[in-house]
C-alpha positions as CSV (number, residue, x, y, z in Angstrom):
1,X,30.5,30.5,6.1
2,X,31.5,26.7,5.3
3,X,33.9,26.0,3.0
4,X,32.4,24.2,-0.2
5,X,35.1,22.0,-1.8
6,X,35.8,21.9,-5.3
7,X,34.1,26.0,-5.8
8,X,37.1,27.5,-5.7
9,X,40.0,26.9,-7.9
10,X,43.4,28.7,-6.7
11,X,47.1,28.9,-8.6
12,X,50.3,29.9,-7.5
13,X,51.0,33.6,-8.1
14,X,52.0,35.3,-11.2
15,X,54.5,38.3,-11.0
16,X,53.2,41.4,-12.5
17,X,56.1,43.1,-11.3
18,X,57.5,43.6,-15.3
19,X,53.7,42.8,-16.5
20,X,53.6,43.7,-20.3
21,X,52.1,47.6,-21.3
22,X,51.8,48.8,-24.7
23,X,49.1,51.1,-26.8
24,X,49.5,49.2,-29.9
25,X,47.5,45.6,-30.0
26,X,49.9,44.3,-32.1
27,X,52.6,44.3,-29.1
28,X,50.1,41.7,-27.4
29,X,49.1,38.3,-28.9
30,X,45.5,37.0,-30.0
31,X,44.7,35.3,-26.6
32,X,44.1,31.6,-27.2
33,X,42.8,30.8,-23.3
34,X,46.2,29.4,-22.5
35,X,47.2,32.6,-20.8
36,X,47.2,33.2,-17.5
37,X,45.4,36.3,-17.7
38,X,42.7,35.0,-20.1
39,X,42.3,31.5,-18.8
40,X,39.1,31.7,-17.2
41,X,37.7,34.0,-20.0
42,X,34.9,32.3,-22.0
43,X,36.9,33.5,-25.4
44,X,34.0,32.0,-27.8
45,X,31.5,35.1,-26.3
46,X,33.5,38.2,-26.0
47,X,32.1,38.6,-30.1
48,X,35.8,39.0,-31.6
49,X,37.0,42.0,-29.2
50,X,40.1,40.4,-28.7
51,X,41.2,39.5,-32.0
52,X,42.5,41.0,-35.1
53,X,38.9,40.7,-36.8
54,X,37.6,44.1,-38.1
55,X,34.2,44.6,-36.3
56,X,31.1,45.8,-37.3
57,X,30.0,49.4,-35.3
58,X,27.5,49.3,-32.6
59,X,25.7,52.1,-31.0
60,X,26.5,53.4,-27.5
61,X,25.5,56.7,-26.1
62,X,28.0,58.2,-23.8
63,X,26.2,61.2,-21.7
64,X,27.5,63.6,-18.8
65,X,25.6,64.9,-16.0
66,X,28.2,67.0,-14.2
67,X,28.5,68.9,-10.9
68,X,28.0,72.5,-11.6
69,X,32.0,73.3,-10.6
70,X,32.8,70.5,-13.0
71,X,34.0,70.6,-16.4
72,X,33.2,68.4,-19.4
73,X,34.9,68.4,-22.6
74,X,34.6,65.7,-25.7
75,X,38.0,64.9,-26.7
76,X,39.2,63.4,-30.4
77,X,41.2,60.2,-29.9
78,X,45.4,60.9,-30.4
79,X,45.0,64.5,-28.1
80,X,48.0,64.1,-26.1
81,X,46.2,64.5,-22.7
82,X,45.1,60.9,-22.9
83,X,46.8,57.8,-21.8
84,X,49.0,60.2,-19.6
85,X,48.3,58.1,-16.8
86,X,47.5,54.7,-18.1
87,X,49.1,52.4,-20.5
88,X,47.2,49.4,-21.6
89,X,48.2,45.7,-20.3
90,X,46.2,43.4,-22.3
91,X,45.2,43.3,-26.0
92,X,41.7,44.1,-25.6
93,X,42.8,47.3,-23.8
94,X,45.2,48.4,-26.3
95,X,42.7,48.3,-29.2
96,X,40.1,50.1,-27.4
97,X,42.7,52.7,-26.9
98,X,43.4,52.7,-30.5
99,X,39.8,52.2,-31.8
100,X,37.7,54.8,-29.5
101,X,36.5,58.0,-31.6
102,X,36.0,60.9,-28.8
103,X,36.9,60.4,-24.8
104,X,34.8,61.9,-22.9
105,X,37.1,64.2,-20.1
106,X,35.8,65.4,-16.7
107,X,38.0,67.4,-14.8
108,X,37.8,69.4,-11.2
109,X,39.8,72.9,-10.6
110,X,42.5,72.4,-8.0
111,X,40.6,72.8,-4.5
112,X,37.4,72.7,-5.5
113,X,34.9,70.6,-3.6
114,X,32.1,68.9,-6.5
115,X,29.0,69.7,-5.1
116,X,27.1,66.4,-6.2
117,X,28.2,63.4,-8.2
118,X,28.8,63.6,-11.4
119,X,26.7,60.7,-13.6
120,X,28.4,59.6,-16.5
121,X,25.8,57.6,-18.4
122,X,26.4,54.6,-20.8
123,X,23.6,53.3,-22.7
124,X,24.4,50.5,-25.5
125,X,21.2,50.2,-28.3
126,X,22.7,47.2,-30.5
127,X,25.2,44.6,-29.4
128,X,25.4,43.1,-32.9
129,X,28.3,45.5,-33.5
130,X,31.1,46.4,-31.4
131,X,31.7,50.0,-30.1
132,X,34.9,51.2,-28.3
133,X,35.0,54.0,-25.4
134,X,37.3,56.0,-23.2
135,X,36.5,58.2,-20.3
136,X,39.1,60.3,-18.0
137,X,38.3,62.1,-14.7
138,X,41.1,64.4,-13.2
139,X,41.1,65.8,-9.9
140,X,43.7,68.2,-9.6
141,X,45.3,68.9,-6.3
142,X,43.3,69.1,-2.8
143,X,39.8,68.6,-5.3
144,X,37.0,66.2,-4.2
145,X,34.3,64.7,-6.0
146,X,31.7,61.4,-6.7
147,X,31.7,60.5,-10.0
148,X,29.2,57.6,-11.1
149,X,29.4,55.6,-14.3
150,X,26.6,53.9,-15.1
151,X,25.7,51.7,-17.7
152,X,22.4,50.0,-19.0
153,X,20.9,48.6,-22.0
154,X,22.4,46.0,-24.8
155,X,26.1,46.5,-26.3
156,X,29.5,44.9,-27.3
157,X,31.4,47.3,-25.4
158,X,35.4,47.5,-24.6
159,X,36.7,50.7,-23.1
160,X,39.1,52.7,-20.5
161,X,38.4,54.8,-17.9
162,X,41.6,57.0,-16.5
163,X,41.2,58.2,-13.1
164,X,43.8,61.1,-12.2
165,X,43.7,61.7,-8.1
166,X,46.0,64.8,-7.8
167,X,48.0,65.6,-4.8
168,X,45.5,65.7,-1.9
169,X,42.7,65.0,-3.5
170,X,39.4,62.7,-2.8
171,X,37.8,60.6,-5.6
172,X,34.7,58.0,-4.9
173,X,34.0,56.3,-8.1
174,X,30.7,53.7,-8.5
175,X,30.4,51.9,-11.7
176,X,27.6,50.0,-11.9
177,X,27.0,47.4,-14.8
178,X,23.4,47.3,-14.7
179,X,23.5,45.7,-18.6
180,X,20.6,43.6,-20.3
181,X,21.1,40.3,-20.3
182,X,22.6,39.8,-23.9
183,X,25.5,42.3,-23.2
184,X,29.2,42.0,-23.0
185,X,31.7,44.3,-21.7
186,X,35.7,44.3,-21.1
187,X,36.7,47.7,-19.2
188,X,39.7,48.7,-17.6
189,X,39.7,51.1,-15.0
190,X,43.1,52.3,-13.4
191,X,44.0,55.5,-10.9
192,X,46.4,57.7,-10.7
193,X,46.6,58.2,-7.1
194,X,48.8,61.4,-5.6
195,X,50.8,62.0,-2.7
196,X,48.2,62.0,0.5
197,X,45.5,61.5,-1.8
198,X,42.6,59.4,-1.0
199,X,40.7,57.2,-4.1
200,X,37.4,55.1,-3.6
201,X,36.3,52.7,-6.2
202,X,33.0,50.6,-6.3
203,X,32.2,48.4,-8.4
204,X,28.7,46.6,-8.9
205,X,28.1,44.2,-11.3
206,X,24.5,42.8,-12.2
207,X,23.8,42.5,-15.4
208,X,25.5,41.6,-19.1
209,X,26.1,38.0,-20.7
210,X,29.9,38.3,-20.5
211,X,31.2,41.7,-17.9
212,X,35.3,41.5,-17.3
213,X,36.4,44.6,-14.8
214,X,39.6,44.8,-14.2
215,X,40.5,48.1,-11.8
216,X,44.0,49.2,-11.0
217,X,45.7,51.3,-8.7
218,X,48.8,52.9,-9.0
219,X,50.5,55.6,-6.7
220,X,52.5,58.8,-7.8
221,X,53.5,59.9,-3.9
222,X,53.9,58.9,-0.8
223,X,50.8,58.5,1.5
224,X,48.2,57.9,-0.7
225,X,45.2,55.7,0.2
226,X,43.2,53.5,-2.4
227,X,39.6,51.3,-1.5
228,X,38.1,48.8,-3.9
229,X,35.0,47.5,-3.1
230,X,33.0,45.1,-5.0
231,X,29.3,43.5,-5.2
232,X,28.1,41.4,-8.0
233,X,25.7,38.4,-8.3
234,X,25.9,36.1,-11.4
235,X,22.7,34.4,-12.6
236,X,22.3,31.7,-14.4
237,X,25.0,31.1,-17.7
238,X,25.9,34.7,-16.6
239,X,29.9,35.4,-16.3
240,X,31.4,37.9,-14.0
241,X,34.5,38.3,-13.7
242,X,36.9,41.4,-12.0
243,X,40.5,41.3,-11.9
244,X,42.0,43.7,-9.6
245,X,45.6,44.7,-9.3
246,X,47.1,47.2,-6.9
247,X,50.9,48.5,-7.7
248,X,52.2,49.8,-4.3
249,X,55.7,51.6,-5.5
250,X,55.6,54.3,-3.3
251,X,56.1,54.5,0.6
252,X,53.5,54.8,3.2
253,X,50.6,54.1,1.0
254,X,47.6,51.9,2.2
255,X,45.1,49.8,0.1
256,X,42.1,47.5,1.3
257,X,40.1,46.0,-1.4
258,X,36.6,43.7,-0.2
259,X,34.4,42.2,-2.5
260,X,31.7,40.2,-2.0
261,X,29.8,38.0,-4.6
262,X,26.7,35.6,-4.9
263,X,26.0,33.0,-7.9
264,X,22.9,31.3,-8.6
265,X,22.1,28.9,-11.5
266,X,23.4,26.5,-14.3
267,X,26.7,27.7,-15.4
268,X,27.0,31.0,-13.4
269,X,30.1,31.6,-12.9
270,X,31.9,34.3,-10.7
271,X,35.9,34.9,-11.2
272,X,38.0,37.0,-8.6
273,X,41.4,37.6,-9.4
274,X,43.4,40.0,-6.7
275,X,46.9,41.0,-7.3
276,X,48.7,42.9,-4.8
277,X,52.5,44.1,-5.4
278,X,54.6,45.9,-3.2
279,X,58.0,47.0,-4.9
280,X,61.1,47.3,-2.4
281,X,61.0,51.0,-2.0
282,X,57.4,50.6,-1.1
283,X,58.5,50.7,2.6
284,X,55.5,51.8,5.2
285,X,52.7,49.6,2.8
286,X,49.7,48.7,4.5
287,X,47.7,46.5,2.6
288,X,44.5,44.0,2.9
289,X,42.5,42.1,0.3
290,X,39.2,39.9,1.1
291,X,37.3,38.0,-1.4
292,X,34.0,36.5,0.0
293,X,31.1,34.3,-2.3
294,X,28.1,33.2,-1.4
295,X,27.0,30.3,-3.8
296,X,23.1,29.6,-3.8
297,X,21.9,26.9,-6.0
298,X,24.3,24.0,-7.4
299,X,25.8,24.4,-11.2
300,X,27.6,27.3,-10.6
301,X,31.5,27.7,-10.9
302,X,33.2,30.4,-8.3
303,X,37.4,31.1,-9.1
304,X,39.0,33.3,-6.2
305,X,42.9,34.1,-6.6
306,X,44.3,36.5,-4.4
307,X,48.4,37.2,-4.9
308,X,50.7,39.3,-2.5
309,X,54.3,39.4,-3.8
310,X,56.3,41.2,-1.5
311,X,59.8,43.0,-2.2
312,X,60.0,44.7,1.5
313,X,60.0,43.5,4.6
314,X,59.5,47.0,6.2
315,X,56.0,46.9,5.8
316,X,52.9,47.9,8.2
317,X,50.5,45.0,7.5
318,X,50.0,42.7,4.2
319,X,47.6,39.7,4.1
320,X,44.3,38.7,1.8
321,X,42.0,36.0,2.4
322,X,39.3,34.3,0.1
323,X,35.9,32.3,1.3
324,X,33.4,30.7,-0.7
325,X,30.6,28.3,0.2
326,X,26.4,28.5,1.3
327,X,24.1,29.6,3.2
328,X,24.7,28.6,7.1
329,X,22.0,26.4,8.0
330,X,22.0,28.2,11.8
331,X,21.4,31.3,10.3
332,X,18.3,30.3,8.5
333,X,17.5,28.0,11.4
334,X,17.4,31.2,13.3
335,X,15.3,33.2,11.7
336,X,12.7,30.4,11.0
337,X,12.7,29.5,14.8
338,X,10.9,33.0,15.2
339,X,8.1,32.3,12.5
340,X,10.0,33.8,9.5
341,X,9.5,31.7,5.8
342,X,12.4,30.0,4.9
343,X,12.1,32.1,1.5
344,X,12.1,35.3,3.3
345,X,15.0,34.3,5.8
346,X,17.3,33.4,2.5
347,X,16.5,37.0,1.4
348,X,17.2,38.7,4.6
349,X,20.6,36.8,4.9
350,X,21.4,37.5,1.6
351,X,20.7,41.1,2.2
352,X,22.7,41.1,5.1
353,X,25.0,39.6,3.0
354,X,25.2,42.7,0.8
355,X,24.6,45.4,3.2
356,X,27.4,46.7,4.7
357,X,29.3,46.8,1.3
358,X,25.9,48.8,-0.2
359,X,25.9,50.9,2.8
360,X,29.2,52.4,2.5
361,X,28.4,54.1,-1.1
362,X,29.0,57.6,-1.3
363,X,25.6,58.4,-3.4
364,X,22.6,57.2,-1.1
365,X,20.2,57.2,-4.0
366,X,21.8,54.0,-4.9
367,X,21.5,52.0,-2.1
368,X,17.9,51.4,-3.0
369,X,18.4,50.7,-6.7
370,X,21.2,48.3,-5.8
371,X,19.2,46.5,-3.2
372,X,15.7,45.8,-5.4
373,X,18.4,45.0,-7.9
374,X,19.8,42.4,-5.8
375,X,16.1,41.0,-4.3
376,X,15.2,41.0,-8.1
377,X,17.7,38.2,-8.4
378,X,17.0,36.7,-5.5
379,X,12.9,36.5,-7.1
């Protein structure tokens, strides 16, 4: 892919080694776009999630399809089994912590093996008014399971997702943010992730006005492995944005995270941020983070920031690396050569483009959804 000057905006790192946490909002500042962690946030559209403002209430519908060896409860905000493993880092964070009226809590008996994913469906009906939401799955020890999170319709939506990966344990997440077009959403999702445990997370982002992901990764033992994938394409005046940060404090942990974006359209724009500690006792780390964009049509606006701070020089492997630009003229000229359309070549690079990241989704029914999603775009 060739580089495209001036689509990619970098910045020297920022430490998140001592990276503020608190449940109360009050403890963080009304962001003003100056911050390094809000900077390329459109403020103006996020609809007063992030300030003091009291908000007018929304409607979201939060609904469970479990496993049949998984449990589902509905839990009343202040139970003391949530926010065990996740304190908030940002203001918008903290007040959906504070605001949210019943988490919904999905939880798999030590050992047991989920015997299909469990869907967790969000469905917003009114974006005039805000709504506030907080999920937690819990594997205990040597569990597995798929857990999908999937959200659709119109909503000013801020929540939390905990992810507790017991000792042993194997969790693939997807969360796809399949939204309609007037929507906006700030979520945080951040794992727990045990001694020798393995944690998947995939993220696919489509649709919404205004969508800010920001996973997290934390381990509580030795030998744990965490994957973050990624896929999203921003259309026109559309902003995605996804701002990863992995915490390696334990030793002999591994993390890879790869995601891959396109951007089409007058004032799409696409941000990447990838931060990457690893604390001195952190010895053994083995760590890789990619970002890769694909930019279509001119107008659009692509920000890629990978950080690595490193506290250890006893380390396996540590490195990222970030690409944007177009379409490469010989692979179109390819295809062409042997009688394909040039507007059918685009799509089958483009869907190449996609493909290996679709491919490696743990729920198969997807991979079809997610690609007419993606050639829906493209039309």
């Amino acid at each position: 892919m060739a580089a495209l000057q001036g689509a990619v905006e970098t910045t020297a790192p920022v430490s998140r080694l001592h990276e503020q946490r608190s449940y109360d909002p009050a403890d963080f500042g009304v962001p003003t776009g100056r911050e390094e962690e809000w900077r390329f946030t459109p403020l103006r559209r996020l609809r007063g999630l992030h300030t003091d403002a009291p908000l007018p209430g929304g409607k979201v519908t939060v609904e469970c399809d479990p496993a049949p060896e998984v449990t589902v409860e509905n839990i009343e905000r202040g139970n003391r089994r949530l926010g065990t493993a996740y304190v908030p880092a940002d203001r918008v964070s903290a007040r959906a912590f504070t605001s949210f009226a019943e988490a919904t809590v999905v939880t798999v008996p030590r050992g047991v093996v989920a015997s299909r994913p469990t869907v967790i469906s969000v469905r917003g009906d009114d974006p005039a008014g805000a709504v506030f939401g907080h999920v937690v799955v819990e594997l205990e020890p040597l569990a597995q399971a798929v857990v999908v999170l999937d959200h659709t319709g119109s909503a000013t939506y801020a929540d939390n997702v905990e992810l507790i990966v017991g000792d042993g344990a194997t969790l693939a997440v997807v969360s796809l943010q399949d939204w309609a077009s007037d929507t906006v959403h700030l979520s945080h999702h951040h794992a727990q992730v045990g001694r020798d445990a393995r944690f998947t997370h995939t993220a696919v982002t489509l649709g919404g006005s205004v969508v800010r992901l920001a996973p997290s990764v934390r381990y509580a033992g030795p030998g744990g492995e965490a994957e973050l994938r990624g896929l999203y394409f921003a259309d026109a005046g559309q902003h995605l944005e996804h701002r990863l940060f992995v915490d390696h404090g334990e030793r002999n942990c591994r993390s890879r995270v790869t995601y891959k974006g396109a951007l089409q359209g007058a004032d799409a724009h696409a941000v990447w941020i990838g931060d990457v500690v690893i604390r001195a006792e952190a010895t053994g780390t083995d760590t890789y983070e990619y970002n890769r964009n694909l930019v279509l049509t001119d107008g659009t606006r692509v920000d890629s920031v990978p950080n690595l701070e490193i506290l250890t020089g006893e380390v396996v492997g540590a490195g990222h690396a970030s690409a944007s630009g177009r379409l490469e003229d010989h692979h179109l000229f390819y295809l062409m050569a042997r009688g394909i359309p040039y507007d059918e070549a685009r799509r089958l690079v483009i869907r190449g483009f996609f493909g290996q990241l679709i491919a490696q989704i743990e729920v198969p029914e997807l991979h079809a959804r997610i690609t007419s999603a993606v050639e829906a775009e493209l039309a």
